[in-house]
LUMLOKOL-304465 format. One record per atom (N, C-alpha, C): z negated, y, x; residue number from 1; atom name; residue in three letters. Coordinates in steps of 0.001 Angstrom, whole numbers, plus 524288, in hexadecimal, padded with zeros to 5 digits. Example, Ala and Ser with C-alpha at 12.3 -4.5 7.8 and 13.67 -1.06 7.14 Angstrom:
% residues 2
{up=7E188 | north=7E9C6 | east=83386 | num=1 | atomo=N | residuo=ala}
{up=7E188 | north=7EE6C | east=8300C | num=1 | atomo=CA | residuo=ala}
{up=7E188 | north=7F31C | east=83390 | num=1 | atomo=C | residuo=ala}
{up=7E458 | north=7F736 | east=83232 | num=2 | atomo=N | residuo=ser}
{up=7E41C | north=7FBDC | east=83566 | num=2 | atomo=CA | residuo=ser}
{up=7E142 | north=8001E | east=83264 | num=2 | atomo=C | residuo=ser}
% end
This chain:
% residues 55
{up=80000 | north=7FB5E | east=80349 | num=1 | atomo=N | residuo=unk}
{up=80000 | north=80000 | east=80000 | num=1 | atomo=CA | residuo=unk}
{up=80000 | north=804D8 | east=80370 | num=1 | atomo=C | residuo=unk}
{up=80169 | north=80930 | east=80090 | num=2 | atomo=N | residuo=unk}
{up=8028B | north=80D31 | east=803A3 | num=2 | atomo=CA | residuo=unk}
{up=7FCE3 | north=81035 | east=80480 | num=2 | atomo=C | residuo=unk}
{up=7FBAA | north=814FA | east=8076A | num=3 | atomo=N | residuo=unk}
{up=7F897 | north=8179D | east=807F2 | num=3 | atomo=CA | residuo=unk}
{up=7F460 | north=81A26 | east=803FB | num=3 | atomo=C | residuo=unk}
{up=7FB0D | north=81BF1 | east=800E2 | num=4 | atomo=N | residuo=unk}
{up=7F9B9 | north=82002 | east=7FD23 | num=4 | atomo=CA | residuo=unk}
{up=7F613 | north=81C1D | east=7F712 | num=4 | atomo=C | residuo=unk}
{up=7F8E2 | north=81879 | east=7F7CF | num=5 | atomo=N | residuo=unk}
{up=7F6E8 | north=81279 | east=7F28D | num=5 | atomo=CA | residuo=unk}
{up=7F22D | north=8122A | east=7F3B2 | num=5 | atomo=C | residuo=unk}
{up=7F062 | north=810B6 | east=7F8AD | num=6 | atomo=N | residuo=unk}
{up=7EA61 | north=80F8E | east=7F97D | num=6 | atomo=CA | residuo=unk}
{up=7E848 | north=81328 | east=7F87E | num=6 | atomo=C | residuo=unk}
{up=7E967 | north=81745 | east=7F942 | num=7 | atomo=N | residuo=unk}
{up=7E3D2 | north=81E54 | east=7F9AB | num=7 | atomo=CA | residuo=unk}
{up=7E32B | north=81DDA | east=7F26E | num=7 | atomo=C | residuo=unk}
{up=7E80D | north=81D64 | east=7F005 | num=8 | atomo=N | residuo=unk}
{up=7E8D1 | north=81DB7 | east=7EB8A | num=8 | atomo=CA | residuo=unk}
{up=7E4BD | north=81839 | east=7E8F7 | num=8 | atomo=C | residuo=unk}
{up=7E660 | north=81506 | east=7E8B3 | num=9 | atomo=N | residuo=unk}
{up=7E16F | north=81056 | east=7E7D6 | num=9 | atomo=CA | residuo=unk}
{up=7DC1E | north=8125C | east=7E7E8 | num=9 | atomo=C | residuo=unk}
{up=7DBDD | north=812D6 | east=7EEA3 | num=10 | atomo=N | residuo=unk}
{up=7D5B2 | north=81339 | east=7EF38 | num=10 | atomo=CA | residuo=unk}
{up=7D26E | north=81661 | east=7ED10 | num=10 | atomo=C | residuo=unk}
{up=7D653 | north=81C62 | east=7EBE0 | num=11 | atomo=N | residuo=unk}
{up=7D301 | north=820E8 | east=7E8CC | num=11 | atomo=CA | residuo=unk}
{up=7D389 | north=81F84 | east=7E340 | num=11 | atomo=C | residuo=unk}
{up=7D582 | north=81CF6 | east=7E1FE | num=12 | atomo=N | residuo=unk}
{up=7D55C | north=81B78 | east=7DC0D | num=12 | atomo=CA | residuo=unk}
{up=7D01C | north=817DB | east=7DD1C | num=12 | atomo=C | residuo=unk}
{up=7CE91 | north=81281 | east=7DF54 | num=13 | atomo=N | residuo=unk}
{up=7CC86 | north=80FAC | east=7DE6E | num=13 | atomo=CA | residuo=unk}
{up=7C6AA | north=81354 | east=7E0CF | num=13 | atomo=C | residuo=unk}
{up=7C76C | north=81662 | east=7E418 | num=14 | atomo=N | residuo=unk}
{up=7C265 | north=8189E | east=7E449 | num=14 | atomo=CA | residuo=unk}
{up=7BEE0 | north=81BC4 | east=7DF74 | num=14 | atomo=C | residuo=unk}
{up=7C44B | north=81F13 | east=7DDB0 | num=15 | atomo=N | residuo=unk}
{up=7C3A9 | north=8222D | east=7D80F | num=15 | atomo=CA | residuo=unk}
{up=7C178 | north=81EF9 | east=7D3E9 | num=15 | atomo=C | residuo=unk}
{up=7C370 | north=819F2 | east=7D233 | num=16 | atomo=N | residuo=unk}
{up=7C273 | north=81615 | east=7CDE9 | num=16 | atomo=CA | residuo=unk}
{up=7BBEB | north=81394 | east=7CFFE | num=16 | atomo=C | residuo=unk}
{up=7BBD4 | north=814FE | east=7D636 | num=17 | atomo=N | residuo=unk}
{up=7B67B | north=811EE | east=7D541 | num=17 | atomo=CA | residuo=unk}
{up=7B2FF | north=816D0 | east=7D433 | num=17 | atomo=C | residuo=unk}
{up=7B434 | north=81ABD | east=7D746 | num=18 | atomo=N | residuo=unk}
{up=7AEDF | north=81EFC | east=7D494 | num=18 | atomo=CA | residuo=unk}
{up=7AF28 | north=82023 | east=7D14A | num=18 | atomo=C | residuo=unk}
{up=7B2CA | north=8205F | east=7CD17 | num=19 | atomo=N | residuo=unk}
{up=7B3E0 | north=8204E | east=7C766 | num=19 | atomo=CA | residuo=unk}
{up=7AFD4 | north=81C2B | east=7C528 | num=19 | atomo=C | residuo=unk}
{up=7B066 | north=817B0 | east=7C6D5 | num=20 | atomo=N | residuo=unk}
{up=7ADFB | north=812BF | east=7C314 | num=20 | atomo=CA | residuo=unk}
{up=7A687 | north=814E6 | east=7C562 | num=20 | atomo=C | residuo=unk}
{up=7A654 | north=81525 | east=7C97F | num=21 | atomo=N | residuo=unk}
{up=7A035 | north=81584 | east=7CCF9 | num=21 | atomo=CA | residuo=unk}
{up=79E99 | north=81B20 | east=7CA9F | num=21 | atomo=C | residuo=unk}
{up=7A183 | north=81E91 | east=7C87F | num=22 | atomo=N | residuo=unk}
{up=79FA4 | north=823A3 | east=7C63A | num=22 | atomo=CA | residuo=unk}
{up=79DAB | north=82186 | east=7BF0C | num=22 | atomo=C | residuo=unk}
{up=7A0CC | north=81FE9 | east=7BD05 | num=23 | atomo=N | residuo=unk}
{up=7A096 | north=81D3D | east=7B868 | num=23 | atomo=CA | residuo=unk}
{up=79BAC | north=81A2D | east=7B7B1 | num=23 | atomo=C | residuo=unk}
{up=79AED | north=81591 | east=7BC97 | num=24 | atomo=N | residuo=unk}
{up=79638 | north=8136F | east=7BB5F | num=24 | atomo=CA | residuo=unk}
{up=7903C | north=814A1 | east=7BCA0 | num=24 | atomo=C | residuo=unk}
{up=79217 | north=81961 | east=7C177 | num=25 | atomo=N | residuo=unk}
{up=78C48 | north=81B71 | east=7C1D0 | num=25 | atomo=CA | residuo=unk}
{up=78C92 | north=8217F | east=7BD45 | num=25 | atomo=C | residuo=unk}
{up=78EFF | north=824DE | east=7BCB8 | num=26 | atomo=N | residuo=unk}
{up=78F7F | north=8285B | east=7B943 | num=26 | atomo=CA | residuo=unk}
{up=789CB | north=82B1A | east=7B8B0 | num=26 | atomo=C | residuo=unk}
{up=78745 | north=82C08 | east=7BCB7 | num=27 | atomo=N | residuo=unk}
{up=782EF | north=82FBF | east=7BD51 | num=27 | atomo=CA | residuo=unk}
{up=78378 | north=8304E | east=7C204 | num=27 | atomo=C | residuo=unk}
{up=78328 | north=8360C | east=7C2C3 | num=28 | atomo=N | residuo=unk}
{up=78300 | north=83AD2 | east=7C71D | num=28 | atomo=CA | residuo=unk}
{up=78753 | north=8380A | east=7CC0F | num=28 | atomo=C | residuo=unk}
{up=78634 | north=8323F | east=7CF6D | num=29 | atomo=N | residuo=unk}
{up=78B7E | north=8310A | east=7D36F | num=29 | atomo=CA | residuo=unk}
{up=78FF6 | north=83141 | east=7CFDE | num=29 | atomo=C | residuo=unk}
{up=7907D | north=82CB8 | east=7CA66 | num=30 | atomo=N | residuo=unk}
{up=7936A | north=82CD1 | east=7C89A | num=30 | atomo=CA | residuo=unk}
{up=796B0 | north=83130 | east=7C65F | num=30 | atomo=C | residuo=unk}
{up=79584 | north=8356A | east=7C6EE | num=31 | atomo=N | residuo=unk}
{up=7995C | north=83B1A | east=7C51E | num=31 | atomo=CA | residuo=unk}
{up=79BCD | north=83AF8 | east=7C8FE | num=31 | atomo=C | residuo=unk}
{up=798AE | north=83B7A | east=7CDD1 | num=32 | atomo=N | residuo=unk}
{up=79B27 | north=83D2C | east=7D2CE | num=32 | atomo=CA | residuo=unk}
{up=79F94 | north=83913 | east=7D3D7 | num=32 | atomo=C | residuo=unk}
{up=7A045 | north=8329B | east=7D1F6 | num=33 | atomo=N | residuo=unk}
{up=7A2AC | north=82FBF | east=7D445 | num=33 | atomo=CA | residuo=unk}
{up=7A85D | north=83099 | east=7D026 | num=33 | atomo=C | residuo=unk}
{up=7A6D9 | north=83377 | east=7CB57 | num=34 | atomo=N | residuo=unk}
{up=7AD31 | north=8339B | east=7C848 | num=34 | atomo=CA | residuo=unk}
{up=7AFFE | north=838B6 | east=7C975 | num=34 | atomo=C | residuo=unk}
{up=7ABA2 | north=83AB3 | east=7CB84 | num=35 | atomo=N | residuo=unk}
{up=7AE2A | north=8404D | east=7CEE9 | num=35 | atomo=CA | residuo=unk}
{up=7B187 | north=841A5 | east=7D33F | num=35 | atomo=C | residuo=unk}
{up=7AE70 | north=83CFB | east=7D5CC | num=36 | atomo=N | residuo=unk}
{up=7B1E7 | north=83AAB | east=7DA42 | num=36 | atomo=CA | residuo=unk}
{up=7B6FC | north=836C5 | east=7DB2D | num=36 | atomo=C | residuo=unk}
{up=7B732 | north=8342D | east=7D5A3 | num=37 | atomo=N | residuo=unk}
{up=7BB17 | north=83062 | east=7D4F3 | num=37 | atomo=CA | residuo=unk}
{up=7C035 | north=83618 | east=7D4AE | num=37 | atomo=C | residuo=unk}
{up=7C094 | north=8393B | east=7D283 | num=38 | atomo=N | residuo=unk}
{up=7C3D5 | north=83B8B | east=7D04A | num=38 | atomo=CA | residuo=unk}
{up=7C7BB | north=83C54 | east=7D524 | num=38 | atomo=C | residuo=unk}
{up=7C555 | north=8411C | east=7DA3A | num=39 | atomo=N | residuo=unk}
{up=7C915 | north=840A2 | east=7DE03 | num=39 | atomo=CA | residuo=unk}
{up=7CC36 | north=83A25 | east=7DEAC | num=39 | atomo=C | residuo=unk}
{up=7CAEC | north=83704 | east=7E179 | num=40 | atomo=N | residuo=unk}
{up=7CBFA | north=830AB | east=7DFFE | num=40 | atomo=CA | residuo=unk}
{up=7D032 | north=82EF2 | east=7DD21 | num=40 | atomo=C | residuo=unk}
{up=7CF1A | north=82FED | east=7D858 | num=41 | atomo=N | residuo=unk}
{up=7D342 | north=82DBD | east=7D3BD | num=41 | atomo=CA | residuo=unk}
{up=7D865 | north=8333D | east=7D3AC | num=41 | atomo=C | residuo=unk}
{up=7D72D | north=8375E | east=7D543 | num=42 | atomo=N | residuo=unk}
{up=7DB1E | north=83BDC | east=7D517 | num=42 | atomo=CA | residuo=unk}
{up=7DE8E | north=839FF | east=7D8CE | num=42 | atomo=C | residuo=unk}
{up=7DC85 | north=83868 | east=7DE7A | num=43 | atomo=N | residuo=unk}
{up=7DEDF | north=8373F | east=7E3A5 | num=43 | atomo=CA | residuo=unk}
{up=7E274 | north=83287 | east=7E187 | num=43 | atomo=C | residuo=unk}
{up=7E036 | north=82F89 | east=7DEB5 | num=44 | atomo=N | residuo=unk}
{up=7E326 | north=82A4D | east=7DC40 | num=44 | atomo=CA | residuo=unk}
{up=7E982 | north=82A70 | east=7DA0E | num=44 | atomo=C | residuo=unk}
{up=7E783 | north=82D62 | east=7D5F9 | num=45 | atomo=N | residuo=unk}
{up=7EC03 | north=83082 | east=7D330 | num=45 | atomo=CA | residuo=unk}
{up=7EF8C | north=83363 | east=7D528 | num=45 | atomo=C | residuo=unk}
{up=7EDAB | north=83626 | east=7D7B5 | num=46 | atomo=N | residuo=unk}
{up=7F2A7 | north=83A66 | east=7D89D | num=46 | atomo=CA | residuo=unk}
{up=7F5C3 | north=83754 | east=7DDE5 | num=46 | atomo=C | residuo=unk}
{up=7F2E2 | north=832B7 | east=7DFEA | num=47 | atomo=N | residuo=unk}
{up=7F6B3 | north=82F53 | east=7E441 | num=47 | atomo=CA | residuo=unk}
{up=7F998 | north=82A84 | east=7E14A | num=47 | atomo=C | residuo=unk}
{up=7F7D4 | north=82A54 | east=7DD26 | num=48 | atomo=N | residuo=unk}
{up=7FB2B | north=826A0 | east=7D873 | num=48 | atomo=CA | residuo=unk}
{up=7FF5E | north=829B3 | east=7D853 | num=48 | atomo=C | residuo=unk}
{up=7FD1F | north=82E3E | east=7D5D1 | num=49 | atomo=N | residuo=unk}
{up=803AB | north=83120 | east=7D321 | num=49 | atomo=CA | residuo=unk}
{up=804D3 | north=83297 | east=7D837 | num=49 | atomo=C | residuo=unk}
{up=8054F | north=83247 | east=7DB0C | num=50 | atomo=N | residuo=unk}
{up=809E4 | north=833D6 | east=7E1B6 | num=50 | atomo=CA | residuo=unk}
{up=80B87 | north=82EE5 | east=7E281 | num=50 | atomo=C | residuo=unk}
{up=807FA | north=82BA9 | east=7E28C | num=51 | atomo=N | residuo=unk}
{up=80C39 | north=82590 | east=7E499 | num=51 | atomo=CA | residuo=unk}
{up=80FC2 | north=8231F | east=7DF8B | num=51 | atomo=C | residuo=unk}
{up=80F24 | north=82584 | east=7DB4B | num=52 | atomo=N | residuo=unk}
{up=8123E | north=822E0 | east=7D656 | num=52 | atomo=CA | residuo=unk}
{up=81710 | north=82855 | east=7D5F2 | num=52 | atomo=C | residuo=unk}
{up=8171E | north=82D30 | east=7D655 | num=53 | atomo=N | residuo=unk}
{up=81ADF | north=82E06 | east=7D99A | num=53 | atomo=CA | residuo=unk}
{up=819D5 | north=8303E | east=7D254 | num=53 | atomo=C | residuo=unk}
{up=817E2 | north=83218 | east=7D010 | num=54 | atomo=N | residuo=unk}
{up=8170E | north=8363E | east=7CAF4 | num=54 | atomo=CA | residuo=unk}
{up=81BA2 | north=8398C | east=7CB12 | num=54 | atomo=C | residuo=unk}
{up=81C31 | north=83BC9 | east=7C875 | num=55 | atomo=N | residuo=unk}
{up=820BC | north=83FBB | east=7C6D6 | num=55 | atomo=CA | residuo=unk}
{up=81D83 | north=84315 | east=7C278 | num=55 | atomo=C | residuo=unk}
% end
């Protein structure tokens, strides 16, 4: 796989876990951890839509 596939994976799968670990603690870390997913899942996305080549 290419460079750009892996960064793309990993910040997704990092995003989905502080997503799920924000969800299940959901007092005071847990804000901070869906707060933090967001950069994560943005980085995800916007290297989806560049490698799928969007219009």
């Amino acid at each position: 796989m290419t460079k750009p596939i892996l960064i793309m994976i990993f910040a997704a799968v990092i995003g989905v876990s502080m997503v799920a670990a924000g969800v299940y603690v959901l007092a005071g870390l847990g804000w901070a951890l869906l707060i933090g997913a967001v950069p994560f899942l943005a980085l995800s996305a916007v290297l989806m839509r560049g490698l799928t080549g969007a219009k």
